[in-house]
C-alpha positions as CSV (number, residue, x, y, z in Angstrom):
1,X,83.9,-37.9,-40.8
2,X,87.3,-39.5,-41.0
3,X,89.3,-38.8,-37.7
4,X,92.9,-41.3,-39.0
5,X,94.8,-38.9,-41.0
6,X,98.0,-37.7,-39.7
7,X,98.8,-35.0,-41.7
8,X,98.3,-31.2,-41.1
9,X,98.8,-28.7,-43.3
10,X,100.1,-25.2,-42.4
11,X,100.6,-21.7,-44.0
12,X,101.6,-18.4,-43.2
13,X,98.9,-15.6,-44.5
14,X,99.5,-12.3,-43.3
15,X,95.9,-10.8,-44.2
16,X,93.4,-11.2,-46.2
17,X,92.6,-8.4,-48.4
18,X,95.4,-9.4,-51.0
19,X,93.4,-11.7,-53.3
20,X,95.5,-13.6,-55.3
21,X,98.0,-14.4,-51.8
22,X,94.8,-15.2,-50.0
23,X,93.5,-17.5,-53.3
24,X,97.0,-19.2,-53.3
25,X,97.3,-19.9,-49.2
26,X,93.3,-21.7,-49.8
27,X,94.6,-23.7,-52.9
28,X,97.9,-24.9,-51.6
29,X,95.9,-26.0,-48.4
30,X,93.0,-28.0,-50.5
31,X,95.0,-29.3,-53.4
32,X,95.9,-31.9,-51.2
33,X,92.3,-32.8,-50.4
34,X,91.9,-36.4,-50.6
35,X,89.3,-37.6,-53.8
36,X,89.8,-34.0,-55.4
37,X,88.9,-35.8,-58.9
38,X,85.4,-37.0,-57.8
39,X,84.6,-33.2,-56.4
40,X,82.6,-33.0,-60.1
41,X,78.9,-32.3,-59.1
42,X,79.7,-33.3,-55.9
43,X,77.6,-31.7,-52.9
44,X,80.0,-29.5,-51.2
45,X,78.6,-27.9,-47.6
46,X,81.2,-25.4,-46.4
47,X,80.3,-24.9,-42.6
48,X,81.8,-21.7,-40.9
49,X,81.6,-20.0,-38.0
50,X,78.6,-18.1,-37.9
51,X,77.9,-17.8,-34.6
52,X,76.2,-14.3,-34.2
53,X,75.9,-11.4,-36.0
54,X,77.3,-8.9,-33.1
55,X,80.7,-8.6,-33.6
56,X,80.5,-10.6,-36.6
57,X,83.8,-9.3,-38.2
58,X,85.7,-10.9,-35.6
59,X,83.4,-13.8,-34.0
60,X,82.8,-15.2,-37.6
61,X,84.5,-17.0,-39.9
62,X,86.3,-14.1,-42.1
63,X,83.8,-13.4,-45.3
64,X,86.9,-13.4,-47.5
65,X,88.0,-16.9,-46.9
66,X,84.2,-18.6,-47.2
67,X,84.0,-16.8,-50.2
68,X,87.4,-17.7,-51.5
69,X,86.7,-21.9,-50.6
70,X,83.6,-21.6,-52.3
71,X,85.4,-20.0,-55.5
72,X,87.9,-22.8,-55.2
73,X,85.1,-25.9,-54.8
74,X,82.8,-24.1,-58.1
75,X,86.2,-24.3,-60.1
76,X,86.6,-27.9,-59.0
77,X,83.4,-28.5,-60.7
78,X,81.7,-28.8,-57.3
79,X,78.0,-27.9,-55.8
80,X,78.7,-25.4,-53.1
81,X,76.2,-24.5,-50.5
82,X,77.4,-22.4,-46.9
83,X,75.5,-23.5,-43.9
84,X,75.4,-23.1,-40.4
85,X,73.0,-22.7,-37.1
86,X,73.5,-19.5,-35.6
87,X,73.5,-18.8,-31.9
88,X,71.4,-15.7,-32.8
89,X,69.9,-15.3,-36.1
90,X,69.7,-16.8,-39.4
91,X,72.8,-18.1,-41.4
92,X,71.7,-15.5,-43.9
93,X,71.7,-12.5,-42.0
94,X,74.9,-13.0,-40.1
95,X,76.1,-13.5,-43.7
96,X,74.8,-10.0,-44.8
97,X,76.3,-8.6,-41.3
98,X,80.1,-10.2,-42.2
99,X,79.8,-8.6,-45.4
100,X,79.7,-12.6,-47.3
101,X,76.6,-12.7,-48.5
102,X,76.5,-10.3,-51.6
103,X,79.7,-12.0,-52.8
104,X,78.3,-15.7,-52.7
105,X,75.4,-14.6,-54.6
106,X,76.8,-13.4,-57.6
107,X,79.1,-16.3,-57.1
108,X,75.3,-18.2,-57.0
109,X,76.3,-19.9,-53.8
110,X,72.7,-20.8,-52.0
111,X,72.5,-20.3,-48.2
112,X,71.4,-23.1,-46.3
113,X,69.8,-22.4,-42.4
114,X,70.0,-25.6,-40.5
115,X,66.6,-26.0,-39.3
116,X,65.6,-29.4,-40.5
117,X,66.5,-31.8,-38.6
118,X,67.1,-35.9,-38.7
119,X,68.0,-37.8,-35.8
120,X,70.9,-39.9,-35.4
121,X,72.4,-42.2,-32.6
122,X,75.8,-41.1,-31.2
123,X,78.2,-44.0,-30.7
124,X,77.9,-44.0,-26.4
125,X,73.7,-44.4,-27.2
126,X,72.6,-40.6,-26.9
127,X,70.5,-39.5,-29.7
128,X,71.4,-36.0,-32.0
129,X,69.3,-34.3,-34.0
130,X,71.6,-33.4,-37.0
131,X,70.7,-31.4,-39.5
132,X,69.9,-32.7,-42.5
133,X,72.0,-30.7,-44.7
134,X,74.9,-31.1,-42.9
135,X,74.7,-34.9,-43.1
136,X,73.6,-35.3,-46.7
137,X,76.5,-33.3,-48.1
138,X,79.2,-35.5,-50.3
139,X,82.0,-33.3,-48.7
140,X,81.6,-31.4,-45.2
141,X,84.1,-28.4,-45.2
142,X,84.8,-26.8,-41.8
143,X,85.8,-23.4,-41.6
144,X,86.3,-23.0,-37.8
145,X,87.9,-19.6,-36.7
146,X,90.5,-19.7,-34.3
147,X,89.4,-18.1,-30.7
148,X,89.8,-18.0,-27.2
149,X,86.1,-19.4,-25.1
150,X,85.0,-18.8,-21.5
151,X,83.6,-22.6,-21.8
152,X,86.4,-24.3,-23.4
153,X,89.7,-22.1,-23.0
154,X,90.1,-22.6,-27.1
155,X,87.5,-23.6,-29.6
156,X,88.7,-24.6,-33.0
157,X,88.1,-27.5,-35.4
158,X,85.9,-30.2,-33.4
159,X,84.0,-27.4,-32.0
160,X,83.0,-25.6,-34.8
161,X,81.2,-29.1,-36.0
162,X,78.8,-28.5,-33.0
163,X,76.8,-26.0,-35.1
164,X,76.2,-28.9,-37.5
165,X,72.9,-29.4,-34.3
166,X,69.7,-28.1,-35.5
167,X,68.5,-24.9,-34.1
168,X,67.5,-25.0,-30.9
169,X,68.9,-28.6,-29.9
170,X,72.3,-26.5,-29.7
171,X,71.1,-24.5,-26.8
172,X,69.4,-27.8,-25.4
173,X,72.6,-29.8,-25.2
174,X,74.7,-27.0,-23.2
175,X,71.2,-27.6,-20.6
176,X,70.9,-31.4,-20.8
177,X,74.5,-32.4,-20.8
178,X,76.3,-28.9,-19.7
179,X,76.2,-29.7,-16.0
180,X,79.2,-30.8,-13.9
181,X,78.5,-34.3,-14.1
182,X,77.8,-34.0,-17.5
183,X,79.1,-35.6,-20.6
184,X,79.2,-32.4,-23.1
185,X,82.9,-32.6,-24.5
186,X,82.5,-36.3,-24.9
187,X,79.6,-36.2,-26.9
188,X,80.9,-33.3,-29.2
189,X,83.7,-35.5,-30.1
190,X,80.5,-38.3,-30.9
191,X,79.3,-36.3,-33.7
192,X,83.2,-36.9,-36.0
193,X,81.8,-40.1,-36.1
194,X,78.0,-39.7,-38.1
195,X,79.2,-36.9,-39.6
196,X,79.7,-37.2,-43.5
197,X,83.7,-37.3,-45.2
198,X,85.2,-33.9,-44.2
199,X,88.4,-31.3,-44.2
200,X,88.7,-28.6,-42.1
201,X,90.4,-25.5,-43.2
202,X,90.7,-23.4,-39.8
203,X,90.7,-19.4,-40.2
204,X,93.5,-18.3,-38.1
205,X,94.6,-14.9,-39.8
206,X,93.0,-12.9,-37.1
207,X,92.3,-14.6,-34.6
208,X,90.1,-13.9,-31.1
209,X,92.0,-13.9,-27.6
210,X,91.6,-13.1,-23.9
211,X,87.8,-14.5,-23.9
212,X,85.2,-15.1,-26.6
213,X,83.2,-16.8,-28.3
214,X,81.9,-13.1,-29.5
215,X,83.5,-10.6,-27.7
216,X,87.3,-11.7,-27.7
217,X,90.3,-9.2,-28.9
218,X,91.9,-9.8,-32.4
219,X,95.3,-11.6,-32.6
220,X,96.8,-11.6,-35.5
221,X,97.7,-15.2,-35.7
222,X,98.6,-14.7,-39.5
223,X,97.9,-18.3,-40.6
224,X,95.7,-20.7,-42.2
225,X,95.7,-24.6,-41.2
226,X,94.3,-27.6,-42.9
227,X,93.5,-31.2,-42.7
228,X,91.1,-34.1,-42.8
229,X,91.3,-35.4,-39.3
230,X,89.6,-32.0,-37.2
231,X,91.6,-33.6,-34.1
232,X,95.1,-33.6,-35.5
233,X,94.4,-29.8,-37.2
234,X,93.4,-28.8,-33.4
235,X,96.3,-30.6,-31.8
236,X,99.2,-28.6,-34.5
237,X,97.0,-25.4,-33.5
238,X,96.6,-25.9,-29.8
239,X,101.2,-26.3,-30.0
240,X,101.3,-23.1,-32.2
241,X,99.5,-21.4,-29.5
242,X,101.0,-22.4,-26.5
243,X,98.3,-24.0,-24.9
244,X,98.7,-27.1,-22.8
245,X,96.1,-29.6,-24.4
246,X,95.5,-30.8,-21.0
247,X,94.1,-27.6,-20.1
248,X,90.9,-28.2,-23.4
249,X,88.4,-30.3,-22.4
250,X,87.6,-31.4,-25.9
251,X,91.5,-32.2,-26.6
252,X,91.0,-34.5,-23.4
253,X,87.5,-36.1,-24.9
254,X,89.2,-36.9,-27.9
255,X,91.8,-38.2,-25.9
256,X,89.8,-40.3,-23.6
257,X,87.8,-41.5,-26.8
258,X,91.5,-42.8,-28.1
259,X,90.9,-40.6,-31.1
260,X,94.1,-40.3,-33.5
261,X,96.0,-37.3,-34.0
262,X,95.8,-35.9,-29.7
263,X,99.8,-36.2,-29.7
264,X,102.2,-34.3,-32.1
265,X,104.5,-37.3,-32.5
266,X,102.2,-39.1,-35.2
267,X,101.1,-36.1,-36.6
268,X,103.2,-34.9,-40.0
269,X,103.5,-31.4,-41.2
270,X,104.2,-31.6,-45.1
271,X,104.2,-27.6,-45.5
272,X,105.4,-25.3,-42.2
273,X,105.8,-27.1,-39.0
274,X,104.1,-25.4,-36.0
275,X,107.2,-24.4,-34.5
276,X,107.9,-21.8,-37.2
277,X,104.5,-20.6,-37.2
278,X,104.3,-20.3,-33.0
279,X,103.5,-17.6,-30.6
280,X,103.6,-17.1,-27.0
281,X,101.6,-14.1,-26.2
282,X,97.7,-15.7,-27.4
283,X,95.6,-15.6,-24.0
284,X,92.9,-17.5,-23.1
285,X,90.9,-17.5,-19.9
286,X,92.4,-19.0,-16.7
287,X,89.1,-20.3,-15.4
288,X,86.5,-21.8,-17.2
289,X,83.3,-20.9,-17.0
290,X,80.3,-23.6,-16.5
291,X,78.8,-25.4,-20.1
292,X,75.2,-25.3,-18.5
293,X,73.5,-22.1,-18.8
294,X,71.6,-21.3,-15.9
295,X,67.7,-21.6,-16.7
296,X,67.0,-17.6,-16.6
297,X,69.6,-16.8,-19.6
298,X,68.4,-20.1,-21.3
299,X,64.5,-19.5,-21.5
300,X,65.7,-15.0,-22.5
301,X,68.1,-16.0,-25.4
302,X,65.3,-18.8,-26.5
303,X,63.2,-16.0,-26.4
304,X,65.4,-13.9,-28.2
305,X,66.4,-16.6,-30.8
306,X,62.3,-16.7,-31.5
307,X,61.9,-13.0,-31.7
308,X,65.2,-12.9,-34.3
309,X,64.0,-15.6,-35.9
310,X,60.5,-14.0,-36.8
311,X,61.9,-10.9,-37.5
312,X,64.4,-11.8,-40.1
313,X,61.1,-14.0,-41.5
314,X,59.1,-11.0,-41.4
315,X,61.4,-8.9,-43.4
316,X,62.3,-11.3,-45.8
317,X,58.8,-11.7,-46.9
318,X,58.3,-7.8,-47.1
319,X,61.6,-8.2,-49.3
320,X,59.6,-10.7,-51.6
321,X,56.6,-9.0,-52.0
322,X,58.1,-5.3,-53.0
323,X,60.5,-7.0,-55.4
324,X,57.2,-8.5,-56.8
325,X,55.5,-5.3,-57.2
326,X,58.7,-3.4,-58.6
């Protein structure tokens, strides 16, 4: 994924149920997507925020804007496909919770759970097991939403690419490189680099504050941001939220990494500038808490991850067989 360009492209959107603003704010954000006239047949993956299905309205990426991208890409002449690794749950069913999924079925938009898995090696030596979907994909569109974390003060565009792990490796990594002389920020901003050509379109319309990653308060933010380098999108958000970057740890990775795009001065802002789109009142947590879950809540949401997992197996196979009998 290509971490160079400087640009970052802002828009106001006050909501999202108005169609045709909502449709203009994604196209004036991806027309200037570099390679547009090769999308034809290309393999789009859009990637959003899926992270659980509890509180899903707010946690997730907003179901109107993944559906909206993928109606943009299909008139492109693109291949779309939404995928993601869920904390809890399938992609599909946090899909059905957001409301998203009926809409990118008519649209014939497939759903794509990240369980298969290829390993790759991470530029300081560690070994990832990507999924394959995620790395075969001509285009990788983010769609991170903007929140508040107890882990990370902020997460936004470089974060969301750390569902972009297979299943259970995701919960693995916060236990084998969470603790405090760990290296877990670094090797988050490891995976921009064997990660396919990308743009990230960050959902910051409602956005979570005070805590999260699930059970935040909404802000309305009342914007949309967009780019091709997910370091320079985060840095232009990070300024129109008032958040020291010192203060991130994955802002400082990037830094230490010597990543473009960490410092507004080379970043340019060819629609709004941040300063007209800023607010002053978004809260984040003061303390963060550790990355490295301690080993009781890791082996009960394991647990629980298998238990969902079979479930939603379960039912779907029930759902197959009475729609062959009807």
């Amino acid at each position: 994924m290509p971490a160079d360009s400087a640009s970052v492209f802002l828009t106001a959107l006050p909501g999202y149920d108005e169609e045709h603003l909502l449709d203009a704010a994604v196209d004036g954000l991806l027309a200037a997507l570099p390679g547009r006239s090769t999308l034809r047949t290309a393999r789009v993956l859009l990637k959003p925020n899926l992270i659980a299905a509890r509180n899903g309205q707010l946690a997730c990426t907003d179901h109107r804007l993944i559906v909206a991208v993928a109606r943009w890409f299909q008139a492109q002449g693109a291949r779309v496909a939404v995928g993601d690794s869920p904390s809890f749950g399938s992609a599909r069913a946090v899909l059905a919770a957001i409301d998203a999924l009926p809409a990118l079925q008519r649209l014939g938009v497939p759903v794509l759970e990240f369980r298969r898995s290829r390993e790759v090696v991470l530029p300081r030596g560690h070994t990832a097991a990507m999924a394959a979907a995620a790395l075969d994909c001509d285009l990788l569109v983010n769609l991170p939403k903007v929140k508040a974390h107890s882990q990370m003060r902020v997460t936004l565009s470089v974060k969301n690419l750390f569902g972009c792990l297979a299943g259970f490796h995701k919960p693995w990594w916060h236990m084998a490189h969470g603790g405090s002389n760990g290296c877990f920020s670094d090797l988050l901003i490891d995976l921009l680099a064997v990660l396919p050509t990308g743009y990230t379109l960050a959902d910051g319309v409602v956005a979570m504050h005070r805590t999260g990653p699930i059970h935040g308060e909404p802000y309305p933010l009342g914007m949309l941001a967009g780019g091709s380098n997910p370091v320079a999108v985060d840095t232009a958000l990070l300024t129109v939220l008032g958040i020291e970057p010192h203060q991130c740890p994955l802002w400082c990775a990037a830094r230490r990494a010597g990543l473009g795009g960490t410092t507004m001065a080379e970043l340019d802002f060819p629609l709004m500038h941040p300063a007209s789109l800023a607010v002053r009142d978004f809260a984040v947590p003061e303390a963060l808490g550790p990355v490295r879950f301690n080993l009781f809540r890791f082996v009960k949401n394991s647990i629980r991850r298998a238990l969902l997992r079979a479930g939603e197996e379960g039912e779907a196979r029930c759902g197959a067989a009475r729609r062959h009998y009807d």
